[in-house]
C-alpha positions as CSV (number, residue, x, y, z in Angstrom):
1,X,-33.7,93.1,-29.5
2,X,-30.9,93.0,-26.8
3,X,-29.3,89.6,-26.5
4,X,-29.2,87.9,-23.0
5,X,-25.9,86.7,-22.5
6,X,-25.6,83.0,-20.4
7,X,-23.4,81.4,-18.3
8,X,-22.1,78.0,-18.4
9,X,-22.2,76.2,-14.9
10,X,-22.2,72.7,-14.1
11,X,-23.5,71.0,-10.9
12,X,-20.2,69.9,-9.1
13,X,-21.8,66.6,-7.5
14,X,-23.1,65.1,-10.6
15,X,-21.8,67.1,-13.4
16,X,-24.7,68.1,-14.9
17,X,-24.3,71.0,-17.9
18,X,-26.3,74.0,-17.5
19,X,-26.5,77.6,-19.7
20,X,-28.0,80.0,-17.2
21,X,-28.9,83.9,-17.7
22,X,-25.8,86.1,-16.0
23,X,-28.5,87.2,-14.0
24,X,-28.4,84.1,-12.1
25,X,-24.6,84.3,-11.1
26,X,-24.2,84.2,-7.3
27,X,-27.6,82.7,-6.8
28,X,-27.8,79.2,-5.1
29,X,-29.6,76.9,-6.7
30,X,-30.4,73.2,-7.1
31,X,-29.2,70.8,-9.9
32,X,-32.5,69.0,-11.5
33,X,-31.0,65.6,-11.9
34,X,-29.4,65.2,-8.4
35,X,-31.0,68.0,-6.4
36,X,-27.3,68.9,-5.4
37,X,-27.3,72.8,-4.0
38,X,-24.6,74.9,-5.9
39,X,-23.6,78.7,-6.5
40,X,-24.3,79.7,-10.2
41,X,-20.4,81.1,-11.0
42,X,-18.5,79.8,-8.2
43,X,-15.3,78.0,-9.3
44,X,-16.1,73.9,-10.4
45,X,-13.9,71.4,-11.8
46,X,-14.4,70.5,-15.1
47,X,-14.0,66.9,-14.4
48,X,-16.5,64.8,-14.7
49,X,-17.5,62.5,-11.7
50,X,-16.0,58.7,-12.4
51,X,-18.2,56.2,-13.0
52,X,-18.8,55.2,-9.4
53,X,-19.8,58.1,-8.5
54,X,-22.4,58.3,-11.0
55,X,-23.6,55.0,-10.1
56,X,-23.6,56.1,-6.5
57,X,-25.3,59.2,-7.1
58,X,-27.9,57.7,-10.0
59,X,-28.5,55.0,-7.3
60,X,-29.2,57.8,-4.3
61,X,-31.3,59.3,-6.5
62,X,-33.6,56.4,-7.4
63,X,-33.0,54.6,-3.6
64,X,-31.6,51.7,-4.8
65,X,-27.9,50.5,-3.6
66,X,-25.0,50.7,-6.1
67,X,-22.2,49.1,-4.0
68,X,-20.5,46.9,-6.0
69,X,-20.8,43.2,-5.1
């Protein structure tokens, strides 16, 4: 059985992990949490967004405001 080997890629708006098939590298797609668009192998940091811009992006994603009061 030949082994498929994967690629590591996370989404660069929410930083979202994901192992994809190689076959997928240069294909756009669309991060499931945040719905963010993104190139499978194009260069992201490996930072991780800070907390209020999870909170922004968590809140985007659920319509509620996450502006701190």
């Amino acid at each position: 059985m030949d082994e498929v080997s994967n690629l590591g890629t996370r989404c660069p708006s929410c930083g979202t992990e994901y192992s994809v098939p190689q076959s997928y590298d240069g294909q756009r797609v669309a991060c499931e949490l945040c719905n963010a668009e993104f190139l499978i192998g194009e260069a992201v940091s490996n930072a991780s967004p800070s907390m209020e811009e999870a909170a922004q992006l968590w809140a985007a994603r659920i319509g509620a405001d996450a502006s701190p009061e």
